[in-house]
One Martini backbone bead per residue (centre of mass of N, CA, C, O) as a GRO file, in nm:
protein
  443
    1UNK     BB    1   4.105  -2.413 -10.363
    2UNK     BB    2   4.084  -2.319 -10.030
    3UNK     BB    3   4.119  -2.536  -9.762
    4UNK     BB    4   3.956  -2.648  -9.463
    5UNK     BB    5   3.974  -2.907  -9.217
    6UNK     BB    6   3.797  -3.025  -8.942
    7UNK     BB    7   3.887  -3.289  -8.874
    8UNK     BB    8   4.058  -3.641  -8.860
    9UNK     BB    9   3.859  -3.839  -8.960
   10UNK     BB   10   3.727  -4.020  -9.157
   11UNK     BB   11   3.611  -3.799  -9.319
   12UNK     BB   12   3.810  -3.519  -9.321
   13UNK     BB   13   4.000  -3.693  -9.429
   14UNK     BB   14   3.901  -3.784  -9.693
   15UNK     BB   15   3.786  -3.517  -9.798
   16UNK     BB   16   4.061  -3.346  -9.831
   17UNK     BB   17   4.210  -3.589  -9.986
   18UNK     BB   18   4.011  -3.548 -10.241
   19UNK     BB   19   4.021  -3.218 -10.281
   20UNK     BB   20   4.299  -3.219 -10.346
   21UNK     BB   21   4.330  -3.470 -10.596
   22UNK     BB   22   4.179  -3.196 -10.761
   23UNK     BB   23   4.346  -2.909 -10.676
   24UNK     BB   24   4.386  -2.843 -10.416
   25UNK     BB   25   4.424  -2.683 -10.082
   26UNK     BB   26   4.468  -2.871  -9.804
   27UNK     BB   27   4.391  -2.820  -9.449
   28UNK     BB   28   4.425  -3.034  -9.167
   29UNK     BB   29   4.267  -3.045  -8.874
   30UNK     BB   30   4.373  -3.083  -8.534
   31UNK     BB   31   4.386  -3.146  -8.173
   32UNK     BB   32   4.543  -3.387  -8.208
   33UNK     BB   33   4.859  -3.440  -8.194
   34UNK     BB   34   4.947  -3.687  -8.282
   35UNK     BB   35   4.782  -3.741  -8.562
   36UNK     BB   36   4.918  -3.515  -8.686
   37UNK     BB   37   5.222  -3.661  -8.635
   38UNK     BB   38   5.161  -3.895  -8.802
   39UNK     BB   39   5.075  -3.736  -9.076
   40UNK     BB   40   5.353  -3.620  -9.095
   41UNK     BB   41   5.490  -3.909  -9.109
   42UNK     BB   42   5.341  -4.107  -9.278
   43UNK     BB   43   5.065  -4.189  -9.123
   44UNK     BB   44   4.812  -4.360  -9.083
   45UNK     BB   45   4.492  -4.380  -8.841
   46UNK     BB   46   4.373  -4.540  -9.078
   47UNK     BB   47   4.157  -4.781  -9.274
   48UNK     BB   48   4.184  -4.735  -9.624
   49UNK     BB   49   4.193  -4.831  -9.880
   50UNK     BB   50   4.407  -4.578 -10.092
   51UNK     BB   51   4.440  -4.356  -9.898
   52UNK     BB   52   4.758  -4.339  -9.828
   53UNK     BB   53   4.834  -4.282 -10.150
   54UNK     BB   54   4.723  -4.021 -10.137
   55UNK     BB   55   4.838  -3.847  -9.919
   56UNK     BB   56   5.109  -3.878 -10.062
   57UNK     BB   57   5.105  -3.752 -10.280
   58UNK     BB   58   4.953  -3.449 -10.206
   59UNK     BB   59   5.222  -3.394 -10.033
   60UNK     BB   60   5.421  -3.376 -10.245
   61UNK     BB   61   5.273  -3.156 -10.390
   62UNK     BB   62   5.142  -2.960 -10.147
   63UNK     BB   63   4.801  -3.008 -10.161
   64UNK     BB   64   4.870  -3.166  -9.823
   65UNK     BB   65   4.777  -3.070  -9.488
   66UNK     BB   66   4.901  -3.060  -9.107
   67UNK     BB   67   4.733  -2.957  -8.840
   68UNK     BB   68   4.691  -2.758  -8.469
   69UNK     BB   69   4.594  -2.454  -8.622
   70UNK     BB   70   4.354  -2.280  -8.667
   71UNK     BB   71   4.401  -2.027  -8.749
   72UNK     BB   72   4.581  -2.091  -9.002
   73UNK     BB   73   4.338  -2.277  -9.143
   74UNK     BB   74   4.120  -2.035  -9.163
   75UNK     BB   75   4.280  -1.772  -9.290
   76UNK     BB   76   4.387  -1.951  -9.540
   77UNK     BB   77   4.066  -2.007  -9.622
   78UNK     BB   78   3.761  -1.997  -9.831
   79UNK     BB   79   3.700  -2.344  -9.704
   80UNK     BB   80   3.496  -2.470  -9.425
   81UNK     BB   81   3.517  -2.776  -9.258
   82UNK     BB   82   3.283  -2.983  -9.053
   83UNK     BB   83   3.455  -3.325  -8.922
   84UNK     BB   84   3.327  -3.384  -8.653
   85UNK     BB   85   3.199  -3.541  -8.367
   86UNK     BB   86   2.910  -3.716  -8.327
   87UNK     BB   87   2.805  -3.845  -8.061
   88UNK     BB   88   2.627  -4.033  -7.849
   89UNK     BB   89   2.356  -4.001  -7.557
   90UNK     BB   90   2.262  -4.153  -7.369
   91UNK     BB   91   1.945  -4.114  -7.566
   92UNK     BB   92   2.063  -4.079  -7.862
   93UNK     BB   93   2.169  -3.806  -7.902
   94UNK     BB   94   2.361  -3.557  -8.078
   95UNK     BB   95   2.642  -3.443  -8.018
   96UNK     BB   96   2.713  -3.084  -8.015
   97UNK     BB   97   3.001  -2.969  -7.895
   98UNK     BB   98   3.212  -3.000  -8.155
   99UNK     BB   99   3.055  -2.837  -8.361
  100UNK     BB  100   3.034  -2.579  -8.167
  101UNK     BB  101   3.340  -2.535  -8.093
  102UNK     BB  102   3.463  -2.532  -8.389
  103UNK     BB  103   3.279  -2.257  -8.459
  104UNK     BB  104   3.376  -2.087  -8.269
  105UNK     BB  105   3.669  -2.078  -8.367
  106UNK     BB  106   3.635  -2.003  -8.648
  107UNK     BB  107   3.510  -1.712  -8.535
  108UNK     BB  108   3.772  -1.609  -8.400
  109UNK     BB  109   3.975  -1.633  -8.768
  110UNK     BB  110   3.796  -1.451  -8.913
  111UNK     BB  111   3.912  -1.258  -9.231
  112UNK     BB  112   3.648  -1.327  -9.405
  113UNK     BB  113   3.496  -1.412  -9.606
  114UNK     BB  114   3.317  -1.762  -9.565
  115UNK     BB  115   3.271  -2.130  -9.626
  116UNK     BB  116   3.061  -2.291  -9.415
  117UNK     BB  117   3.078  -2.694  -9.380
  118UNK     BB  118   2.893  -2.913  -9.316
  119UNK     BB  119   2.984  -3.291  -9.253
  120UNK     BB  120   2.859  -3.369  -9.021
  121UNK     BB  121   2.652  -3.537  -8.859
  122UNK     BB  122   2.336  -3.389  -8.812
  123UNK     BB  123   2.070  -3.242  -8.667
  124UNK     BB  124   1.786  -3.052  -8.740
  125UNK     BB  125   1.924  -2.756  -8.659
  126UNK     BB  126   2.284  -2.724  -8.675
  127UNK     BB  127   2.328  -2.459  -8.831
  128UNK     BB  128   2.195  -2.224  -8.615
  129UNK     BB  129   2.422  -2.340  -8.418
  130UNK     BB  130   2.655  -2.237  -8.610
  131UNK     BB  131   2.588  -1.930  -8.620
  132UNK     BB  132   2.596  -1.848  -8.397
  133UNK     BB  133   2.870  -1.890  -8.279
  134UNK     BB  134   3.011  -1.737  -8.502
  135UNK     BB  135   2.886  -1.468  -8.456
  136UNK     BB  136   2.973  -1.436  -8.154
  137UNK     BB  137   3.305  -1.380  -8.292
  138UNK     BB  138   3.185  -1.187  -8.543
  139UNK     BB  139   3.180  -0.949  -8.821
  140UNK     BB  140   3.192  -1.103  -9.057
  141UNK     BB  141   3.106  -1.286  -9.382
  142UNK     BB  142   2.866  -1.578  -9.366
  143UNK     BB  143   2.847  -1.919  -9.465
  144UNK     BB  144   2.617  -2.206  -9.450
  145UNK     BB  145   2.685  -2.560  -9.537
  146UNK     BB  146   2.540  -2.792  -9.628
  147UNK     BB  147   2.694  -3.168  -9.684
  148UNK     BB  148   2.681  -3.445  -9.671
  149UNK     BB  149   2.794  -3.763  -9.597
  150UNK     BB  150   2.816  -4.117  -9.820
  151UNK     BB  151   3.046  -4.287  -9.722
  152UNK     BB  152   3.195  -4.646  -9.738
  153UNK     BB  153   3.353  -4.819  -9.571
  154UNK     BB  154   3.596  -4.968  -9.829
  155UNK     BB  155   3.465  -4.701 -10.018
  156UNK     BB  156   3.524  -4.385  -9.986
  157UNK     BB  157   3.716  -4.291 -10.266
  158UNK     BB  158   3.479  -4.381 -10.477
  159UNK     BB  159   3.258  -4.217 -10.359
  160UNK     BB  160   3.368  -3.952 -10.395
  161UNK     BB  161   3.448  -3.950 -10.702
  162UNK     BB  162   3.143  -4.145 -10.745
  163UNK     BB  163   2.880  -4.008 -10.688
  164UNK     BB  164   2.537  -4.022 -10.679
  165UNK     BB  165   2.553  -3.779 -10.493
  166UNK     BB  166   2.497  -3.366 -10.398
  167UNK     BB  167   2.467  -3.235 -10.113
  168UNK     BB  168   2.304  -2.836 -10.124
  169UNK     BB  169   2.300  -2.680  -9.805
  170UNK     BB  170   2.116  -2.333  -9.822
  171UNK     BB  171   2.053  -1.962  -9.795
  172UNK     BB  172   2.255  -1.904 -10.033
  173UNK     BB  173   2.363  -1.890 -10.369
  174UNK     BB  174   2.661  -1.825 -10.357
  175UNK     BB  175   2.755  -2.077 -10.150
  176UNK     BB  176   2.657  -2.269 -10.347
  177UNK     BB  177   2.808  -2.237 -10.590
  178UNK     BB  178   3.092  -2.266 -10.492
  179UNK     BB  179   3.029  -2.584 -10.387
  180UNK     BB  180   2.978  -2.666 -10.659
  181UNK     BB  181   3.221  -2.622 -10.816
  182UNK     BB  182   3.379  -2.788 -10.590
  183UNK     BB  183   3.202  -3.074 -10.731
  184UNK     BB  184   3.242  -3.058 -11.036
  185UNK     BB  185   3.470  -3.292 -11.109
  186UNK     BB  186   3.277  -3.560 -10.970
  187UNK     BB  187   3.026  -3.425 -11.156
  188UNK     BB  188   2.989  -3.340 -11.479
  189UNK     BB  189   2.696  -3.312 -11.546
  190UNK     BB  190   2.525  -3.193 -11.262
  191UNK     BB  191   2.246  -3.396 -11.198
  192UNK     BB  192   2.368  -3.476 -10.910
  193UNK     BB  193   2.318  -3.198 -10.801
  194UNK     BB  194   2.161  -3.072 -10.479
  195UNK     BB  195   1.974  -2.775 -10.445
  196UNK     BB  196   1.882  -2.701 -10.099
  197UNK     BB  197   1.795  -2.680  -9.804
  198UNK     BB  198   1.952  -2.708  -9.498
  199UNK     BB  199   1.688  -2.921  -9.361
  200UNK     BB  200   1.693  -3.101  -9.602
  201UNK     BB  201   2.032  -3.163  -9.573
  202UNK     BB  202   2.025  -3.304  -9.328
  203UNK     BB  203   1.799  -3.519  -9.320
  204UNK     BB  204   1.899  -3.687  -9.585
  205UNK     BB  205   2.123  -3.825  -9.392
  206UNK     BB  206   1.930  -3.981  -9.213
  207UNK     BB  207   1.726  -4.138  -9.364
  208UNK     BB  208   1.875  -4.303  -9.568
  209UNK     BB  209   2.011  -4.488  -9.318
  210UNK     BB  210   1.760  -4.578  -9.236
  211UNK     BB  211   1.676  -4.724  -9.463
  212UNK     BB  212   1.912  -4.911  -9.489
  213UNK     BB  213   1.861  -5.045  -9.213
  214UNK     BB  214   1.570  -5.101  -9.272
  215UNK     BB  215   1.630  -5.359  -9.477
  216UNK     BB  216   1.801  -5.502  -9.298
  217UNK     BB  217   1.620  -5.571  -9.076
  218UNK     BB  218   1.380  -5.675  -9.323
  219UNK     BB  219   1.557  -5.957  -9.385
  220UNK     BB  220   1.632  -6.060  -9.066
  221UNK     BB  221   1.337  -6.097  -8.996
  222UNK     BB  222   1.263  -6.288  -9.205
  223UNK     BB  223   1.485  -6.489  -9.128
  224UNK     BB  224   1.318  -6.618  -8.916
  225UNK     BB  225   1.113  -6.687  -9.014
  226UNK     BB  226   1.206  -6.899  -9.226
  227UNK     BB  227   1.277  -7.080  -8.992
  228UNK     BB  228   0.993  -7.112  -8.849
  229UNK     BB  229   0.881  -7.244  -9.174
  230UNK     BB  230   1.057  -7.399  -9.371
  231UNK     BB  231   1.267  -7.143  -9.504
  232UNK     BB  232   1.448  -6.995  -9.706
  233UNK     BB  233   1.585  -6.656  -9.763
  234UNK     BB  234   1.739  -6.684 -10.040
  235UNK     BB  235   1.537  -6.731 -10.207
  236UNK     BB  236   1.375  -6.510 -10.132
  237UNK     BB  237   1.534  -6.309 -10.188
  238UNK     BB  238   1.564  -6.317 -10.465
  239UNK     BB  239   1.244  -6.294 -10.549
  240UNK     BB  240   1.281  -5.981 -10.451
  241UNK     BB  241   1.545  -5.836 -10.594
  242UNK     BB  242   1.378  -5.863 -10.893
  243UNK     BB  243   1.264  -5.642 -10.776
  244UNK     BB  244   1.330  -5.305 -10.848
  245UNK     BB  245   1.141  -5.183 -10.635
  246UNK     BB  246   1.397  -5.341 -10.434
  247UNK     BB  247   1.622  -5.502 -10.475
  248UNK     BB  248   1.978  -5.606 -10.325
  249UNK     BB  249   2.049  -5.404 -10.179
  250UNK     BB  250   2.106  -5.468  -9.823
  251UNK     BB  251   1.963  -5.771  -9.910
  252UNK     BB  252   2.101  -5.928  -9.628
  253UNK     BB  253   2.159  -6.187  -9.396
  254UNK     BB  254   2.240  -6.175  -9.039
  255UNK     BB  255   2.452  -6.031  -8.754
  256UNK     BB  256   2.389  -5.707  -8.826
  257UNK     BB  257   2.432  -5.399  -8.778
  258UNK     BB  258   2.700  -5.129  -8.763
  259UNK     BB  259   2.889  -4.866  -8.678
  260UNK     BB  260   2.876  -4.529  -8.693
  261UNK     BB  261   2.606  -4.474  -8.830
  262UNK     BB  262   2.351  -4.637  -8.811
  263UNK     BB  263   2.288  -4.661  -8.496
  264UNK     BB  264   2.324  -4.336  -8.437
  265UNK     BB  265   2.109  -4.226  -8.658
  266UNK     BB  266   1.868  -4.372  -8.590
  267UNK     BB  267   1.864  -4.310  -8.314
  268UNK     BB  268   1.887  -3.933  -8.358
  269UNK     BB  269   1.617  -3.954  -8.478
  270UNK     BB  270   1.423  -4.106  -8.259
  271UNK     BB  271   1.493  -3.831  -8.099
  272UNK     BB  272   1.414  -3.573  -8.282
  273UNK     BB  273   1.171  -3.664  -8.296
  274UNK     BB  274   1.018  -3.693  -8.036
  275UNK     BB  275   1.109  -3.355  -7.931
  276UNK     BB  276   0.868  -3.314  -8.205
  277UNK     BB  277   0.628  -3.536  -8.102
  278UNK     BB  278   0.729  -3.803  -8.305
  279UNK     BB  279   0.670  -4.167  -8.310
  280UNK     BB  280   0.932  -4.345  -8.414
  281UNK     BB  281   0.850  -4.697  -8.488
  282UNK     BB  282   0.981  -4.798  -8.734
  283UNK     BB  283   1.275  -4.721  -8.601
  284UNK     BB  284   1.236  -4.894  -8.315
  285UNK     BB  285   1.225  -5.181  -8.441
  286UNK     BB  286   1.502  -5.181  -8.628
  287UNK     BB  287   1.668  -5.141  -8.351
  288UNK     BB  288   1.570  -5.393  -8.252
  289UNK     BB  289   1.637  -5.622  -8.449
  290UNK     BB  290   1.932  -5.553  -8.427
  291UNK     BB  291   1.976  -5.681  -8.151
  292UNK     BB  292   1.859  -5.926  -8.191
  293UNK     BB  293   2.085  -6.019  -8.438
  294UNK     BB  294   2.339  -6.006  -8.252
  295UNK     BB  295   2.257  -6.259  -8.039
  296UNK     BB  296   2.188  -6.504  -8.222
  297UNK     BB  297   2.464  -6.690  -8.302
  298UNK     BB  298   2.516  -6.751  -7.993
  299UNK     BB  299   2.223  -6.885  -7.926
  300UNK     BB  300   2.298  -7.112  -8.167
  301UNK     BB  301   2.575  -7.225  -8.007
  302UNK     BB  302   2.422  -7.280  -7.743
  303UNK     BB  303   2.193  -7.463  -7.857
  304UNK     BB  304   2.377  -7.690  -7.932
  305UNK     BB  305   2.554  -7.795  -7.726
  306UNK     BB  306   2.261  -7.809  -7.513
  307UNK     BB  307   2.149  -8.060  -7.601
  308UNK     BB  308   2.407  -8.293  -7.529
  309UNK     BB  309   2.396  -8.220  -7.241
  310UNK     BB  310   2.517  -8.220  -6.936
  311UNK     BB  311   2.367  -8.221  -6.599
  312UNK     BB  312   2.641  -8.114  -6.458
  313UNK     BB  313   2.664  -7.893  -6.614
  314UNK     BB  314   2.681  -7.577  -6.609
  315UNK     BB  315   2.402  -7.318  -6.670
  316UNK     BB  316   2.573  -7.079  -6.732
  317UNK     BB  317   2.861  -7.261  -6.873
  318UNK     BB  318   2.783  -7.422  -7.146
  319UNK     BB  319   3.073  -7.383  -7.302
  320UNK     BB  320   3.253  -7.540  -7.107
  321UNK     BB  321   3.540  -7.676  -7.301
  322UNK     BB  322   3.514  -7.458  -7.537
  323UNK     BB  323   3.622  -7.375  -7.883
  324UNK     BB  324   3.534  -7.099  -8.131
  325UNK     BB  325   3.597  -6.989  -8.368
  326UNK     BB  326   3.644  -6.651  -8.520
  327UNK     BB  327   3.574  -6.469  -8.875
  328UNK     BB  328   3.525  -6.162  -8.768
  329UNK     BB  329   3.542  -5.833  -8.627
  330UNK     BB  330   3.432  -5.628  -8.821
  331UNK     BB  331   3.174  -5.414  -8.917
  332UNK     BB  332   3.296  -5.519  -9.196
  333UNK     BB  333   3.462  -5.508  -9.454
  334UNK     BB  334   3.765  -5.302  -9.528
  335UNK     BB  335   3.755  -5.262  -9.223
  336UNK     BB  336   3.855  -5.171  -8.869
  337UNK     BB  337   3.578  -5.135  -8.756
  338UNK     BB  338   3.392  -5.191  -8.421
  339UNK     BB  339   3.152  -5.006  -8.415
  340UNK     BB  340   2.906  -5.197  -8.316
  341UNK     BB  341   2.972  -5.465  -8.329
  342UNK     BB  342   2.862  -5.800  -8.393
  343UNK     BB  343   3.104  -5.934  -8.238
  344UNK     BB  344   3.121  -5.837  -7.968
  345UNK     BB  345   2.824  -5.955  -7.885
  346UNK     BB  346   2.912  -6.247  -7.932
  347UNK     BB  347   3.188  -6.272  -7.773
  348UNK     BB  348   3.041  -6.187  -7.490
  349UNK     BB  349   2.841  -6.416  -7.475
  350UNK     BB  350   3.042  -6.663  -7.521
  351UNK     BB  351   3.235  -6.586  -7.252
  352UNK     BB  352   2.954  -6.631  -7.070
  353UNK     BB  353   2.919  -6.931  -7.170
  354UNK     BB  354   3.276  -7.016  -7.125
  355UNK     BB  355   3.433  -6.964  -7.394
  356UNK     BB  356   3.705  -6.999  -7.609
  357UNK     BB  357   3.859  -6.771  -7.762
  358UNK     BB  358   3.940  -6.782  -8.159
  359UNK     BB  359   4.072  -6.486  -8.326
  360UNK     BB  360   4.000  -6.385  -8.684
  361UNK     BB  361   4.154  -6.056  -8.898
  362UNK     BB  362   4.301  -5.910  -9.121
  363UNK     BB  363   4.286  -5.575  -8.993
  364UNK     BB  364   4.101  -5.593  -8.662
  365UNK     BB  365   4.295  -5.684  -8.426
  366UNK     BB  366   4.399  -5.415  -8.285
  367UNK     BB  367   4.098  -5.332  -8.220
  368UNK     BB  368   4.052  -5.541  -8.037
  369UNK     BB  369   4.224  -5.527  -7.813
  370UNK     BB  370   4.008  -5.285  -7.675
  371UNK     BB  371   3.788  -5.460  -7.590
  372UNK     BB  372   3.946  -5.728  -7.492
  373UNK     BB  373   4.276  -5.795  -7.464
  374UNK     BB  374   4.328  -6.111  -7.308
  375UNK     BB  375   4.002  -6.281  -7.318
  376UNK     BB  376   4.165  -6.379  -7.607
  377UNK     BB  377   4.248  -6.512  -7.921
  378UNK     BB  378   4.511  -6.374  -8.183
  379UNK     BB  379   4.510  -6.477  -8.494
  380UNK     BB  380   4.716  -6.431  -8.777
  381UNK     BB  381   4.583  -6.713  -8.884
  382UNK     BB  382   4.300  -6.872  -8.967
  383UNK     BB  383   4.338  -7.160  -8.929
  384UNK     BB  384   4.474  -7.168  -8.654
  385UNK     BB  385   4.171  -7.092  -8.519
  386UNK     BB  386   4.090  -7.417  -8.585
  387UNK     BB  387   4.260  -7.562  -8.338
  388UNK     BB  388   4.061  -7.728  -8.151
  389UNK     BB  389   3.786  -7.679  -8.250
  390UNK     BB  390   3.416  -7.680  -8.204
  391UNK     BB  391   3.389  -7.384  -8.385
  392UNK     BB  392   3.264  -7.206  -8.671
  393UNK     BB  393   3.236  -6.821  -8.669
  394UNK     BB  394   3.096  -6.622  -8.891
  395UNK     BB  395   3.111  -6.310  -8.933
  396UNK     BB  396   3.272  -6.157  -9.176
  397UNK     BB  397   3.277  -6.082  -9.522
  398UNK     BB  398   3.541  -6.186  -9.609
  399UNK     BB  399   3.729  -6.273  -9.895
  400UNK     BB  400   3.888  -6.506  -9.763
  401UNK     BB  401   3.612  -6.669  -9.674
  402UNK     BB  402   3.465  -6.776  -9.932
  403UNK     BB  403   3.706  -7.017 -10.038
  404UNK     BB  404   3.788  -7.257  -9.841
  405UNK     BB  405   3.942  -7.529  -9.688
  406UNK     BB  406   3.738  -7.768  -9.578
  407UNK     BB  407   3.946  -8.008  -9.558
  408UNK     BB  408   4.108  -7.829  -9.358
  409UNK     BB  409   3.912  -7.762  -9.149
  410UNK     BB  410   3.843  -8.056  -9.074
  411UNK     BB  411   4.133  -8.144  -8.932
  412UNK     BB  412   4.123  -7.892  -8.736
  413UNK     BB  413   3.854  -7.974  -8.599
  414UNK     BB  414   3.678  -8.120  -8.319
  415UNK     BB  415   3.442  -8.013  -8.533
  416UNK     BB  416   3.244  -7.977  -8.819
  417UNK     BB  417   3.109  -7.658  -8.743
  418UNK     BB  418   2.899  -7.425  -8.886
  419UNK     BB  419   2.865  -7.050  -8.852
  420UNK     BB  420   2.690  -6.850  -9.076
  421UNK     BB  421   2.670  -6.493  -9.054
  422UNK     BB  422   2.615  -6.490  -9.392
  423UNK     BB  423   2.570  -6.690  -9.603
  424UNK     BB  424   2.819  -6.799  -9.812
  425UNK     BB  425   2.754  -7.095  -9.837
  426UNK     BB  426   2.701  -7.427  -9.932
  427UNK     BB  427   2.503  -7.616  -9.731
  428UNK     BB  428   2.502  -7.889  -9.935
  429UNK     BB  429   2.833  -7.917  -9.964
  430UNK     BB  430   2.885  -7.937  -9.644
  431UNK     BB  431   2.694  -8.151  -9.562
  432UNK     BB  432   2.859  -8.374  -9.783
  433UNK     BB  433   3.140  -8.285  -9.609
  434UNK     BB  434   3.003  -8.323  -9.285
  435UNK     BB  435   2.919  -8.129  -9.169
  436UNK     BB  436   2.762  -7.872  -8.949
  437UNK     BB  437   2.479  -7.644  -9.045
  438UNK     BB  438   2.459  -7.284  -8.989
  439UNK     BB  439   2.200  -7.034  -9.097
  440UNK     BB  440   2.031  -6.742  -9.189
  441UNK     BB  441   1.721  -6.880  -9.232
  442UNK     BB  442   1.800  -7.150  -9.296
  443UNK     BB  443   1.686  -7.486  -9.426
   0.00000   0.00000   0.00000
């Protein structure tokens, strides 16, 4: 098939990539003409696992090109994907100015039937006003298809060729089977794909990650509670999670979820019940929990030291003279992305309560220096960042810090002191090899 993606941010590369892959022939267009021009010299300007080696294969192949052309990319195809971003507004809600902004554009180009796939998470009822915006431009005929994308930012290659499922909100079934036959290849059996209404195909991508955000925040919730009853939480976790009804995915206990995703559509659901009168009180909580747990560790940190400070100390700046080491900067491990990372909130909070951060991430440092500039240290090996550390706090967890050397730890730190906040280590072997150890929720 020939198709247009519309936005190369991560999901319209990433979907493009892929569908590219299976044998379409795919024009990516977007409007930043750098990112465009990086892409055609062979630059990708995301981190995504596999990402780079496909787009290279089918560059070359000729199924995948980049442009800053819409009329040529709308044209071109007979399926277009808008994957543009939907900001969240000050209030919460998403900002649909360039999902409608793209659609009156896709109106402007359109010479023939299209299959118009919105694939940007957008509010219920933002289908309406993609029909309308394209109306306003074409006398052509046209069908609008959601299709939200459920892909998981260092996995999201894999996620894209073996998807869980592929929903398809249309009201059409002409546009419906179009659609069906272009993820056939990634979906053999065809049982799950899922062909329903467009504002249940809306819905289905808010709802999920509300989910997995909600699952996030009530093991988070769950590790308060058991420090502060003299409970492991690791141990809760296994207990809950051999039971089937409710297993292990999501259920690690930390310092909260981050990233594009999970953050913004808690917000614009919460936002679009308000509009529609009611109030979402359990997703209300979710973020309330959430912002708690993102303050937890440096809170933490500060009450460590904060123990047997002298009276003398400024007690605004509990932490001067100390030196944090920090291990892990994205919201989460494979990718740099730091939207909304809970190292963001932690490492603002030990700077202001005086704290030198040494701060080391495999692949987020330079997108780190957009946040913080020059007013942390950037080390480039993870060992440097603990050379006369008072302490390490673990924000991410990379696999490369699943299994250090802790021997060669104790020996770089001005203190032996370690802040787990994803709670990978072994607490009791930690303590055994001079330690002070601390996890989230553990005993």
């Amino acid at each position: 098939m020939k198709i247009a993606v519309i936005g190369t941010g991560y999901v319209g590369l990433v979907t493009g990539t892929c569908l590219a892959e299976s044998g379409n022939v795919v024009i990516c267009m977007d409007v930043d003409e750098r990112k465009i021009a990086l892409l055609n010299s062979g630059i990708v300007p995301i981190y995504e696992p596999g990402l780079e080696e496909l787009i290279k294969r089918n560059t070359s192949h000729g199924r995948l090109s980049f442009t800053i052309d819409m009329a040529k990319a709308v044209r071109a195809s007979d399926l277009i994907f808008i994957a543009v971003g939907t900001p969240p507004g000050e209030d919460g809600s998403a900002d649909l100015k360039y999902v409608v902004g793209a659609a009156r554009e896709i109106g402007n180009y359109v010479n023939g039937y299209k299959v118009i796939i919105n694939k940007s998470t957008v509010p219920v009822g933002t289908a309406d006003k993609v029909i309308a915006a394209i109306k306003s431009q074409t006398r052509h005929k046209f069908d609008v298809v959601s299709n939200p994308e459920f892909l998981k930012e260092g996995a999201a290659i894999e996620d894209f060729m073996k998807p869980d499922r592929v929903v398809i909100g249309a009201g059409n079934p002409k546009a419906a089977a179009i659609v069906e036959e272009l993820y056939a290849p990634f979906v053999r059996k065809g049982d799950r794909i899922l062909i329903m209404d467009i504002r249940s195909a809306e819905m289905t991508k808010y709802a999920s990650n509300a989910m997995l955000a909600t699952k996030i925040s009530f093991i988070n919730e769950m590790s308060i509670i058991c420090a502060s009853l003299g409970a492991d939480i690791d141990n809760v976790r296994k207990g809950m999670g051999f039971d089937r009804r409710i297993g292990f995915e999501f259920l690690f206990p930390g310092v909260g979820y981050g990233g594009s995703c999970f953050p913004k559509d808690v917000k614009a659901l919460v936002q679009t019940a308000k509009e529609h009168g009611v109030d979402a009180k359990v997703l209300k909580s979710v973020e309330a929990v959430n912002e708690r747990q993102k303050n937890l560790l440096s809170t933490m940190i500060i009450r460590h030291f904060g123990k047997g400070a002298r009276k003398s100390m400024n007690p605004r700046k509990p932490l001067s003279g100390k030196t944090i080491a920090v291990w892990g900067l994205s919201f989460k491990p494979k990718t740099d992305d730091m939207r909304e990372a809970p190292a963001v909130v932690i490492i603002e909070n030990l700077l202001r309560a005086g704290a030198v951060i040494n701060a080391h991430d495999p692949i987020a440092m330079d997108e780190a220096r957009k946040y913080f500039k020059n007013k942390i240290n950037y080390l480039q090996v993870g060992y440097d960042a603990l050379k006369g550390a008072d302490a390490l706090a673990v924000v991410t967890e990379w696999s490369e810090f699943q299994a250090p050397d802790f021997g060669k730890i104790k020996r770089l730190m001005n203190r032996p002191v370690i802040f787990d906040g994803r709670n990978i280590y072994n607490q009791a072997e930690l303590r055994r090899l001079g330690f002070t150890y601390y996890g989230i929720g553990r005993k």
